[in-house]
C-alpha positions as CSV (number, residue, x, y, z in Angstrom):
1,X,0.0,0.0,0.0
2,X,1.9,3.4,-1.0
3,X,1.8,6.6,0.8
4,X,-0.9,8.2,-1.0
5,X,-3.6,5.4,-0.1
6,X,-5.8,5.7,2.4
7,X,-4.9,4.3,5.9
8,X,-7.8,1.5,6.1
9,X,-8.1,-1.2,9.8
10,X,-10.2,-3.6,10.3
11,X,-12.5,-3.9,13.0
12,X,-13.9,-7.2,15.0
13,X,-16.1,-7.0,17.8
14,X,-16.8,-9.9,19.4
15,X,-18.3,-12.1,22.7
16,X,-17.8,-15.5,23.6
17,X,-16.1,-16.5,20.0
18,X,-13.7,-18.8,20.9
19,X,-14.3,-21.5,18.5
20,X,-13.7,-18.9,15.6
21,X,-12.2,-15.7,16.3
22,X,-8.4,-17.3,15.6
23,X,-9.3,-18.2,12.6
24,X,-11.1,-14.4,11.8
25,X,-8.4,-13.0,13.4
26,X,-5.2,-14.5,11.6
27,X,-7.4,-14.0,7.7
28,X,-7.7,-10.6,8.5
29,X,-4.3,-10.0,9.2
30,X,-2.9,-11.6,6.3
31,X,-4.5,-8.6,4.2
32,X,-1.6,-6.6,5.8
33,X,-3.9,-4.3,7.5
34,X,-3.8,-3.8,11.0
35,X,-6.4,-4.9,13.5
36,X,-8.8,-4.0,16.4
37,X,-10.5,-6.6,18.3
38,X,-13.4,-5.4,20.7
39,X,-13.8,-7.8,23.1
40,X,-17.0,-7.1,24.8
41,X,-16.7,-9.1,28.0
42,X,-16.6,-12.4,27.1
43,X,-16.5,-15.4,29.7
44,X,-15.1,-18.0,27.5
45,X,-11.3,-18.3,26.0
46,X,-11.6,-15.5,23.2
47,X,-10.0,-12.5,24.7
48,X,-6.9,-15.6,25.7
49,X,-6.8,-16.2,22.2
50,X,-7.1,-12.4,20.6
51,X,-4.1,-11.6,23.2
52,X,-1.7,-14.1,22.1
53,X,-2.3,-12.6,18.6
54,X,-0.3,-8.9,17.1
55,X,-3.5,-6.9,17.0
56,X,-5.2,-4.2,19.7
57,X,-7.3,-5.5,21.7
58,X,-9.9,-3.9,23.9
59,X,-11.9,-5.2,26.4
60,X,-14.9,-4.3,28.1
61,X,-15.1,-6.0,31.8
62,X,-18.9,-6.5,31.1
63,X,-21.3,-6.8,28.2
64,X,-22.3,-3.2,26.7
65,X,-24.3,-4.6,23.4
66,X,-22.3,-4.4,20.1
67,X,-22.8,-0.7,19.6
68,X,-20.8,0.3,22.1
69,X,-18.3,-2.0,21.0
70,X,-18.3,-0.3,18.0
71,X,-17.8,2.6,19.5
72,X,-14.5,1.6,21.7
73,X,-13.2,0.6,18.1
74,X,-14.5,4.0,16.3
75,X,-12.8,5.7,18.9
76,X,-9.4,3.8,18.9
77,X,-9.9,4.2,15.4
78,X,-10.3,7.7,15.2
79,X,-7.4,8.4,17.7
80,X,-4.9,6.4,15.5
81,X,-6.0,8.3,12.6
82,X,-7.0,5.7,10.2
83,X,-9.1,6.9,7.3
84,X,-11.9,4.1,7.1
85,X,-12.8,1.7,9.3
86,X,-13.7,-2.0,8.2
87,X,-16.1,-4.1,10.3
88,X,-16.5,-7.5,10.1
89,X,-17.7,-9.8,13.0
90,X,-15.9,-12.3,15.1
91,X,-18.3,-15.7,13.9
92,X,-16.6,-16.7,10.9
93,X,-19.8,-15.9,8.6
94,X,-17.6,-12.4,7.2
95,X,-14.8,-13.2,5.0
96,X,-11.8,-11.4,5.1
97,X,-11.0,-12.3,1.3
98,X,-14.6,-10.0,0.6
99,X,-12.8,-6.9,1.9
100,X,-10.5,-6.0,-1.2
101,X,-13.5,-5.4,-3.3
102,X,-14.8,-3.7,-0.6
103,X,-11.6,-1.5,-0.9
104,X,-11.6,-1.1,-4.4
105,X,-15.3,-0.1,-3.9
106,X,-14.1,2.4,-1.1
107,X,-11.7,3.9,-3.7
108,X,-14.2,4.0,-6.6
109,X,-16.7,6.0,-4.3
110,X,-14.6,7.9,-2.3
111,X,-16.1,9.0,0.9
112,X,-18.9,6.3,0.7
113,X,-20.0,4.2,2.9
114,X,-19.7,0.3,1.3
115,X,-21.9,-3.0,2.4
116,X,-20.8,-6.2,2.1
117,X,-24.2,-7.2,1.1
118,X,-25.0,-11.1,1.4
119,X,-26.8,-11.5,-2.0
120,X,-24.7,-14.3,-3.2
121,X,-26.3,-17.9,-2.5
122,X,-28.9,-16.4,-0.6
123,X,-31.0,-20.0,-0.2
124,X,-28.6,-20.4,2.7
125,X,-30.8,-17.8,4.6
126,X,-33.2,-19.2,7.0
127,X,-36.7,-18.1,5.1
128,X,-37.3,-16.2,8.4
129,X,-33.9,-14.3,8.5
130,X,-34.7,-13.7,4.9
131,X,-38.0,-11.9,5.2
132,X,-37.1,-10.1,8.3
133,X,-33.7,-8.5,6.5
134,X,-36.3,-8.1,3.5
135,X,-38.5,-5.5,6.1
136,X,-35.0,-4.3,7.6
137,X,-34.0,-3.1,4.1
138,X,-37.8,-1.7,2.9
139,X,-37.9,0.1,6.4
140,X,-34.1,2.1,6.9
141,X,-33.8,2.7,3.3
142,X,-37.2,4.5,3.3
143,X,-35.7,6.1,6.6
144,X,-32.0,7.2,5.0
145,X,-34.2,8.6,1.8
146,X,-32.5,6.0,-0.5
147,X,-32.4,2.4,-1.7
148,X,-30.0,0.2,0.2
149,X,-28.9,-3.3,-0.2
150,X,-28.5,-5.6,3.0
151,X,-28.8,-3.1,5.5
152,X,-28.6,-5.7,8.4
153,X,-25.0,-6.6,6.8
154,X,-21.9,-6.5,9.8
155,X,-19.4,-6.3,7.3
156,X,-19.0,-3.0,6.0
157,X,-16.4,-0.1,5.1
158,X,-17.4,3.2,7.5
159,X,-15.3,6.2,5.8
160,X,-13.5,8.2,8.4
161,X,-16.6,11.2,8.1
162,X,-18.8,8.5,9.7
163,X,-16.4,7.6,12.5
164,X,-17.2,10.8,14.4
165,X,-20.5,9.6,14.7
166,X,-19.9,7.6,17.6
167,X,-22.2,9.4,20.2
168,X,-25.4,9.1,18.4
169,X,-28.0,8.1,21.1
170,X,-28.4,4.3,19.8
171,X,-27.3,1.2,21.7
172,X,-26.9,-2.9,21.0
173,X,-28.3,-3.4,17.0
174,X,-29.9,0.1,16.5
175,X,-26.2,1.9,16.4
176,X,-25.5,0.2,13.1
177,X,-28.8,1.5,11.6
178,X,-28.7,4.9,13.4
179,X,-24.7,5.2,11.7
180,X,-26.5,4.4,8.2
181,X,-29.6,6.9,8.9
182,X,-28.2,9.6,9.9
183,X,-25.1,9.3,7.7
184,X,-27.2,9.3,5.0
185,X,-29.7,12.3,6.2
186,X,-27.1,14.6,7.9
187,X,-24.2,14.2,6.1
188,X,-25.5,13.4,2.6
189,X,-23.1,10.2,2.6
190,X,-23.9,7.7,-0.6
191,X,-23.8,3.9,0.2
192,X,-22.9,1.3,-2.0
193,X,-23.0,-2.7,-1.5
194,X,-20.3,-4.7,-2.7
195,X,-21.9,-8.5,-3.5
196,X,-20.7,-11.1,-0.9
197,X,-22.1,-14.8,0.1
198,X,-24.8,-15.5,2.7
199,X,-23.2,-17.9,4.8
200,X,-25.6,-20.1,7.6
201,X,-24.4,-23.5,7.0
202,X,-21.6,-24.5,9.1
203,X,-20.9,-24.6,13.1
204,X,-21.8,-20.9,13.9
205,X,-22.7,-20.3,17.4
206,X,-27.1,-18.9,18.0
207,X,-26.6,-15.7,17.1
208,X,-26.4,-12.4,19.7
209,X,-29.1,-10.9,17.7
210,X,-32.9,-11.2,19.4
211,X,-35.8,-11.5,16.7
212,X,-38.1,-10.3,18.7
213,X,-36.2,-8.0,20.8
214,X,-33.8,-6.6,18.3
215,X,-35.9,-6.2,15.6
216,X,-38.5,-4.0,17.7
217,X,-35.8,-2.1,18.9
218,X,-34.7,-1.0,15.3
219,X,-38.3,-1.0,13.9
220,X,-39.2,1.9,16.4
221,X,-35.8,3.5,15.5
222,X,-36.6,3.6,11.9
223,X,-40.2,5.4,12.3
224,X,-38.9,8.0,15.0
225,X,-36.4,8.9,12.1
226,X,-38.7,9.2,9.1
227,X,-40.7,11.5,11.4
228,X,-38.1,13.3,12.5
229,X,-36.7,13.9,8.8
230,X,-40.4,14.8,7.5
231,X,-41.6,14.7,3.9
232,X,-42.1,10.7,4.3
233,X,-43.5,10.4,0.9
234,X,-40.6,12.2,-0.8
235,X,-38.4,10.0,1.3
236,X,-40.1,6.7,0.2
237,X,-40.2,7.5,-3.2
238,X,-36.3,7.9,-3.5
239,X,-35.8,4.4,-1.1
240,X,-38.0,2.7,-4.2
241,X,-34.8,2.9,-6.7
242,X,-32.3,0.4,-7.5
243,X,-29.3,0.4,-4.8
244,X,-26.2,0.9,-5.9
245,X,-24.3,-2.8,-6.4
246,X,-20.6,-2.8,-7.7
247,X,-19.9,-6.2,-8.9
248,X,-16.4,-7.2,-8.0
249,X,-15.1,-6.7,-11.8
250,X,-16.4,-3.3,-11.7
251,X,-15.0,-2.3,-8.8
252,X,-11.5,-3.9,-9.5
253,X,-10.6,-6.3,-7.0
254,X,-6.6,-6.4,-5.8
255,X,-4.8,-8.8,-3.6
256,X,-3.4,-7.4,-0.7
């Protein structure tokens, strides 16, 4: 990576990952890029594991939710003065070999935020997951006031003009939408969605994320915005268009 390129990390919050956070780990560091882990108080051997490892590791003594994980790493981010921030999370369902399209994306649309957006081999996705992302998508893109693809997607690029949004008043699942809202609203931030596989199948560990819980959570997030923002029709009518989706050819995928 030469001088002039934009100083990129990659991002891993995590709890109770043990089984799969080496692995994560050690693919994301052979990119060459270096690495925060957020460890948000697990009770199981993955902090043991991240430590033996050459990446930054923070940990929170008890469990604050993944939003404010994300925000110990957009902060550590932020103060070492990286330019974009990649997420991915610590289960082994993001691929580090997605991010260099995501990069190439990142340097096609400067400034952008990019979505690895699970659209590949999506009849791994329980039906359920599938028609709840489905709502997910219909209801934030209406709130951000334009069409977005897998907006329930972990692994994304967050330029640095987004980092500085780690106070917004949003906690667990909600942060990651409220980062997408009001990027897009506020800061008139584009986001495009880079095409990655949906990946179920395996030995993942139940997912964090509550249904019921979670999904409410955001769901009453999402209207309080589009009221907030006003002109809800105008709003819907731009979420209706195509999202933008760079193919990895188009964007210009390169080995790191």
């Amino acid at each position: 990576m030469s001088a002039s390129e934009p100083r990129y990390c990659i991002l891993i919050p995590c709890l109770n990952e043990e089984r799969a956070i080496g692995r994560v780990v050690t693919d994301a560091l052979a990119l060459g890029l270096p690495v925060i882990v957020v460890d948000d108080g697990s009770d199981d051997r993955t902090p043991d594991i991240v430590g033996a490892m050459p990446v930054t590791l923070l940990r929170h003594e008890t469990r604050r939710g993944k939003g404010e994980a994300l925000r110990s790493g957009f902060r550590e981010a932020l103060r070492r003065g990286y330019d974009a921030v990649v997420t991915m999370d610590g289960d082994g369902q993001h691929l580090a070999s997605d991010i260099p399209a995501m990069l190439a994306a990142s340097r096609r649309y400067p400034g952008s935020i990019v979505i690895g957006a699970r659209l590949l081999q999506r009849e791994q996705q329980p039906p359920g997951r599938r028609r709840a992302n489905a709502v997910a998508d219909w209801g934030i893109s209406w709130a951000c006031g334009r069409a977005i693809a897998d907006t329930q997607s972990g692994q994304r690029l967050y330029p640095r003009e987004t980092l500085d949004l780690v106070d917004l008043p949003a906690e667990h699942f909600v942060f990651e939408a409220a980062v997408l809202i009001t990027a897009c609203r506020e800061r008139g931030i584009d986001v495009v969605s880079v095409p990655i596989a949906s990946r179920y199948q395996g030995e993942f560990r139940l997912s964090h994320f509550s249904p019921v819980r979670d999904v409410s959570r955001i769901t009453l997030y999402t209207i309080g915005r589009i009221i907030h923002y006003g002109n809800a029709i105008a709003s819907y009518r731009r979420s209706r268009a195509k999202p933008t989706i760079i193919q990895e050819r188009e964007a210009g995928h390169t080995a790191y």
